[in-house]
N, CA, C and O of each residue as an XYZ file, in Angstrom:
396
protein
N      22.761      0.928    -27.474
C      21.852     -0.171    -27.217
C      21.481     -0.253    -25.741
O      20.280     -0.366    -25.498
N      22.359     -0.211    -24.692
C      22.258      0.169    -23.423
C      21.047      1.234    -23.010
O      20.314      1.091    -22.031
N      21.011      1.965    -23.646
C      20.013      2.969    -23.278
C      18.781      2.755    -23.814
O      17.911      3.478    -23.328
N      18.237      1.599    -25.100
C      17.063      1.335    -25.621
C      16.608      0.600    -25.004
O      15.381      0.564    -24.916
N      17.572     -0.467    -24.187
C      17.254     -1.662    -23.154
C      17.057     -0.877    -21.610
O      16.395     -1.492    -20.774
N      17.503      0.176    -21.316
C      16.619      0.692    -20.226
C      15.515      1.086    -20.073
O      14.783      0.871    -19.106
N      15.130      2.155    -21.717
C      14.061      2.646    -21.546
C      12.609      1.410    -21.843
O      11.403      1.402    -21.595
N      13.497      0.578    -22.434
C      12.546     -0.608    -22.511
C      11.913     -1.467    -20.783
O      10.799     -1.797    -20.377
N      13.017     -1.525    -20.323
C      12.668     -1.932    -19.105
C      11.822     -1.090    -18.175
O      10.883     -1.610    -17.572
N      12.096      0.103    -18.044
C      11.487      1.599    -17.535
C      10.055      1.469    -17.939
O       9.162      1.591    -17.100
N       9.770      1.188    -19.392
C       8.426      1.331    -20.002
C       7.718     -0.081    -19.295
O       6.758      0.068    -18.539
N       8.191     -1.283    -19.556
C       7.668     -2.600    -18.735
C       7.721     -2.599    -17.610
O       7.784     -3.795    -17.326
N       7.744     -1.887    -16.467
C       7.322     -1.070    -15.542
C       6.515     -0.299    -15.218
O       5.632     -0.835    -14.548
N       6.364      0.871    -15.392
C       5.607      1.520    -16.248
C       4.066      1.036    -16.507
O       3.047      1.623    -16.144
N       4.150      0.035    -17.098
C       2.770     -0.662    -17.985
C       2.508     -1.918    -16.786
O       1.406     -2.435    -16.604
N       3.363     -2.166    -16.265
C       3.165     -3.168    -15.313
C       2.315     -3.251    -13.872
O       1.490     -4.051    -13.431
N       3.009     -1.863    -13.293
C       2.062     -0.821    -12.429
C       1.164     -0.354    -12.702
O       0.387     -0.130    -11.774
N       0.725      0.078    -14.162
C      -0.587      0.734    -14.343
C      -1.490     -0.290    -14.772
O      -2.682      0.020    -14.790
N      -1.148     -1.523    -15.145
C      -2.055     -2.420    -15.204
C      -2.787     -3.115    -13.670
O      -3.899     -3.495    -13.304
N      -1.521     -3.006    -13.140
C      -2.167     -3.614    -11.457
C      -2.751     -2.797    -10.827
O      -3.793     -3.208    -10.316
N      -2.377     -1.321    -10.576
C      -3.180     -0.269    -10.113
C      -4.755      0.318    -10.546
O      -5.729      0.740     -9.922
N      -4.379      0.068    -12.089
C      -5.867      0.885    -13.067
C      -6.589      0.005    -13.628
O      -7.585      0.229    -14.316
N      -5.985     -1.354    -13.284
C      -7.496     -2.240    -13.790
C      -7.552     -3.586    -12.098
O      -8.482     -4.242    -11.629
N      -6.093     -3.452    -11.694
C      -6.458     -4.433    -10.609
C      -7.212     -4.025     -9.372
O      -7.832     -4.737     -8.582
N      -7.066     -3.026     -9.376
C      -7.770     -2.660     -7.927
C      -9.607     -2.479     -8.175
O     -10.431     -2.937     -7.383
N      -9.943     -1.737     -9.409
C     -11.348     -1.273     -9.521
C     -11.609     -3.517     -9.382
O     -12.441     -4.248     -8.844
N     -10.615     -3.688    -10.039
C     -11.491     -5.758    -10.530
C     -11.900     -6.274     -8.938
O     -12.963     -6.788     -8.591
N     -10.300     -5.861     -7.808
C     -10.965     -6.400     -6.317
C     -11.674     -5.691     -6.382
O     -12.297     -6.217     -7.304
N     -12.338     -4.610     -6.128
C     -13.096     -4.411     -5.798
C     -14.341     -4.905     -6.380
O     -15.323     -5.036     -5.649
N     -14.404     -5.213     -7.724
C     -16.092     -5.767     -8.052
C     -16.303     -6.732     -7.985
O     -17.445     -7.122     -8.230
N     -15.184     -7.699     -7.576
C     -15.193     -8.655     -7.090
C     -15.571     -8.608     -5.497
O     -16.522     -9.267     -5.078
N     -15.037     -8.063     -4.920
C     -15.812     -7.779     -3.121
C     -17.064     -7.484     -3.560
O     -17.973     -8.144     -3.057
N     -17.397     -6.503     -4.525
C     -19.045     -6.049     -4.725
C     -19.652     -7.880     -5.124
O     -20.378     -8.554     -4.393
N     -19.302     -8.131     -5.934
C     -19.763     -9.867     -6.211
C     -20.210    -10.337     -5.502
O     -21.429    -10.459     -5.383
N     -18.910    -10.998     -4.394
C     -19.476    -11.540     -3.055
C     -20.077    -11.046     -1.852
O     -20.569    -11.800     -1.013
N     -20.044     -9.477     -1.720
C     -20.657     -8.846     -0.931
C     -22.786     -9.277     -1.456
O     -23.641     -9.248     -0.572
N     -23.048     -9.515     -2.529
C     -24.446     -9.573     -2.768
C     -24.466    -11.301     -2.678
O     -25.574    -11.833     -2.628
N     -23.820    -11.757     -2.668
C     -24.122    -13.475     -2.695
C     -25.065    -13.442     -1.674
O     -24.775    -12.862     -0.628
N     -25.931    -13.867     -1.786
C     -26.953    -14.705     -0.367
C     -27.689    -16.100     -0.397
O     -27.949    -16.523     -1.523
N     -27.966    -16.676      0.404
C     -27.812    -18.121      0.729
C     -29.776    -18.134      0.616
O     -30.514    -17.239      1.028
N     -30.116    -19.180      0.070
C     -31.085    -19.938     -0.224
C     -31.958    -20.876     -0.296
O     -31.715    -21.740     -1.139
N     -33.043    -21.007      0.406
C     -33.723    -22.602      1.175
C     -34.565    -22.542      0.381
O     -35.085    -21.510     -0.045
N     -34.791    -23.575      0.100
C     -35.996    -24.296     -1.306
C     -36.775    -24.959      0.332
O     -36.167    -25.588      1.197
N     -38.023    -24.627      0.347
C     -38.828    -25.307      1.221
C     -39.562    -26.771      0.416
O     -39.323    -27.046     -0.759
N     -40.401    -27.534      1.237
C     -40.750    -28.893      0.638
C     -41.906    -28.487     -0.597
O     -41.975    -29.238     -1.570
N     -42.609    -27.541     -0.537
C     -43.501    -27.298     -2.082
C     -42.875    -26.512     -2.758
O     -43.768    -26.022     -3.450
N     -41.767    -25.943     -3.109
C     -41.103    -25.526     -4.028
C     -40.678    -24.542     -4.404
O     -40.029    -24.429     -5.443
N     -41.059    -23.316     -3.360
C     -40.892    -22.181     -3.431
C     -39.309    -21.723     -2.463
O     -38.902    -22.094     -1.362
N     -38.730    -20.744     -3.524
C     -37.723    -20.558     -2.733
C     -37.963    -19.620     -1.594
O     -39.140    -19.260     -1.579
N     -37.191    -19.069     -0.568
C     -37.060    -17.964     -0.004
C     -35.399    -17.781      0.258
O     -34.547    -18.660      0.384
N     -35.271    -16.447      0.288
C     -33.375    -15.682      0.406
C     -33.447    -15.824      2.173
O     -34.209    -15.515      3.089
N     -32.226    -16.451      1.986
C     -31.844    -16.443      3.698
C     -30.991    -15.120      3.846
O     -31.010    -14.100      3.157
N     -30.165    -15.482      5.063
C     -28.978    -13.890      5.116
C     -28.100    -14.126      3.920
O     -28.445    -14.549      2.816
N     -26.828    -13.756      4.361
C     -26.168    -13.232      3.503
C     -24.887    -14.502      4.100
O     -24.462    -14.730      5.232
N     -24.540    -15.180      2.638
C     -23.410    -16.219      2.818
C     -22.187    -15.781      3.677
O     -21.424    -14.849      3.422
N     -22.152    -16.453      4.524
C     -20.702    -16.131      5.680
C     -19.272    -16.005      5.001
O     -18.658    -14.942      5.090
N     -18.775    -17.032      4.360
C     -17.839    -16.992      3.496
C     -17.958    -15.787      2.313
O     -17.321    -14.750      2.498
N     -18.505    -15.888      1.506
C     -18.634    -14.947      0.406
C     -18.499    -13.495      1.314
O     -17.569    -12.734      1.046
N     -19.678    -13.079      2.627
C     -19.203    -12.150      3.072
C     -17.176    -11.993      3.611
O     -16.443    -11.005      3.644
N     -16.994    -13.012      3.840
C     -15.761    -12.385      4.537
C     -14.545    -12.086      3.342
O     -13.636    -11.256      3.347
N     -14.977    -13.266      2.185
C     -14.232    -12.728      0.887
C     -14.274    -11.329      0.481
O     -13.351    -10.766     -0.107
N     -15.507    -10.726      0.855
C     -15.800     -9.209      0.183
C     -15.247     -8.399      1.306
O     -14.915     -7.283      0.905
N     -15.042     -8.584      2.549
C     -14.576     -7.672      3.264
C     -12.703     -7.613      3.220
O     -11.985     -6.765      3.751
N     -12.311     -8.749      2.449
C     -11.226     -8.844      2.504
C     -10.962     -8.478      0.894
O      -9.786     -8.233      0.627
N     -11.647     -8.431      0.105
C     -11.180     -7.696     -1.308
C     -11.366     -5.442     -0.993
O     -11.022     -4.438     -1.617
N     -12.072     -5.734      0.274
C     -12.253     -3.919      0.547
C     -11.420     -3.906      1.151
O     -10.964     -2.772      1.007
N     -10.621     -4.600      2.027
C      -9.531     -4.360      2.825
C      -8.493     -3.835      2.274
O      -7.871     -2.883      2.745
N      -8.121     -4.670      0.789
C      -6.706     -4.714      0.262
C      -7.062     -3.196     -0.882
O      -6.177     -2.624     -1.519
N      -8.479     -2.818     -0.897
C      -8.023     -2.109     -2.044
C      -8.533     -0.661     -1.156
O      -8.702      0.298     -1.908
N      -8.775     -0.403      0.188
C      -8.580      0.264      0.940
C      -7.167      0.512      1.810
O      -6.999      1.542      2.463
N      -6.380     -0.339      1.750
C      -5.063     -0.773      2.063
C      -3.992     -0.298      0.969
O      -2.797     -0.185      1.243
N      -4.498     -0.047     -0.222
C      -3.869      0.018     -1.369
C      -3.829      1.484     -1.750
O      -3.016      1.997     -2.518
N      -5.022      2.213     -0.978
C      -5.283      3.495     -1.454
C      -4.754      4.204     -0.346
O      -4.504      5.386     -0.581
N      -4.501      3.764      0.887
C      -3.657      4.557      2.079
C      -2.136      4.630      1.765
O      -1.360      5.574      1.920
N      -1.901      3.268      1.239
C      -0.399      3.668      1.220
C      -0.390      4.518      0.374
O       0.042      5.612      0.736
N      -0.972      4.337     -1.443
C      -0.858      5.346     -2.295
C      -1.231      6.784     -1.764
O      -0.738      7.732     -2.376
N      -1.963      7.014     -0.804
C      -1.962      8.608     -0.507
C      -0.522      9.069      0.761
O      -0.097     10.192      1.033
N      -0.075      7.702      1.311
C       0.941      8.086      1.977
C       2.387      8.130      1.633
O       3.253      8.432      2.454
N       2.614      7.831      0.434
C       3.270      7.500     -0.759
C       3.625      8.920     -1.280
O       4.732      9.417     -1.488
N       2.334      9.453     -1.437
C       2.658     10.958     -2.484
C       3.198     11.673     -1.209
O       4.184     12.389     -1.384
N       2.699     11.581      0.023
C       2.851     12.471      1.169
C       4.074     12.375      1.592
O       4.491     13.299      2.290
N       4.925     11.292      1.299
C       5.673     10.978      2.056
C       6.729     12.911      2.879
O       6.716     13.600      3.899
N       7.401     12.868      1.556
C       8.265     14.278      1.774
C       7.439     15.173      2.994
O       8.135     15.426      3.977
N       6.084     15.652      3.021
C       5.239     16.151      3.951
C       5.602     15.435      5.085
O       6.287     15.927      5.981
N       5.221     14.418      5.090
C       5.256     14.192      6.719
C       6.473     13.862      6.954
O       6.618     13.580      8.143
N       7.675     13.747      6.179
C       9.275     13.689      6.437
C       9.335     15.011      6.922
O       9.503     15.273      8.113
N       9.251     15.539      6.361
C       9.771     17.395      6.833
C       8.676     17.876      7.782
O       8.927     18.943      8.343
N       7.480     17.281      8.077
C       6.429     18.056      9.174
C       6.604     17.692     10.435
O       6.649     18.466     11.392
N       6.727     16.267     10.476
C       6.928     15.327     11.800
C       7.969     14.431     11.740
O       7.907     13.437     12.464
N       9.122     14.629     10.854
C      10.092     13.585     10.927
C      10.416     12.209     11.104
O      11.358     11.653     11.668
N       8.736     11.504     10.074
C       8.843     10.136      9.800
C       9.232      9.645      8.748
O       8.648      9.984      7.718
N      10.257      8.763      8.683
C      10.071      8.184      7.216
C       9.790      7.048      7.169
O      10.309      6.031      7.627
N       8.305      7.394      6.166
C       7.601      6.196      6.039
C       7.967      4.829      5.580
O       7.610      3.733      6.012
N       9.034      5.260      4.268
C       9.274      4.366      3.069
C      11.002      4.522      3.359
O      11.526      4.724      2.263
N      11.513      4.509      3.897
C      13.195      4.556      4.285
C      13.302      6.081      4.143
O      12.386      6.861      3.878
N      14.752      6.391      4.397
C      15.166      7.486      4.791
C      15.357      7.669      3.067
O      15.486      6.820      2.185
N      15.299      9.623      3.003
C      15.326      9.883      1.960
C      17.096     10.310      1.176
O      17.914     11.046      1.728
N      17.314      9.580     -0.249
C      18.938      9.445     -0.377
C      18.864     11.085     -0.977
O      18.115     11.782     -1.663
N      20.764     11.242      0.113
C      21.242     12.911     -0.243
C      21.793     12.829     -1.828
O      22.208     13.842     -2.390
């Protein structure tokens, strides 16, 4: 039973990470795409609209949903690298590696 309750836990892991990685990151991001197009809007006195710039807030929301999922994709490439740059230049990124 010990061992059905690991691989159970292993698997809810597993599914837990690939849900945050393979659907959370593309979502910030279309969400930054969202607020990256928001733009701000003046109704003049006869009724016609015209597009002003581009909403201040909404912009800084979108630069901060590209941040995290540009942030997300460095570590993941420094992540796979790690062993490389342990053995090339003798950093460890993520703690020292166990003997």
């Amino acid at each position: 039973m010990h061992t059905f309750d690991a691989i159970v836990k292993s698997l809810g892991e597993v599914v837990l990470i690939s849900v945050i990685l393979g659907a959370g990151l593309p979502l910030i991001y279309a969400i930054g795409v969202r607020f990256w197009s928001m733009e701000t809007a003046t109704v003049s006195a006869d009724g016609t609209a015209t597009a002003g710039g581009r909403n201040p807030i909404a912009q800084a929301v979108a630069y901060l949903c590209f941040a995290i999922v540009i942030l997300a994709v460095v570590v993941g490439i420094l992540y796979i690298a790690k062993d490389f740059i342990s053995h090339s230049f003798d950093i460890q990124l993520f703690g020292a590696k166990k003997s």
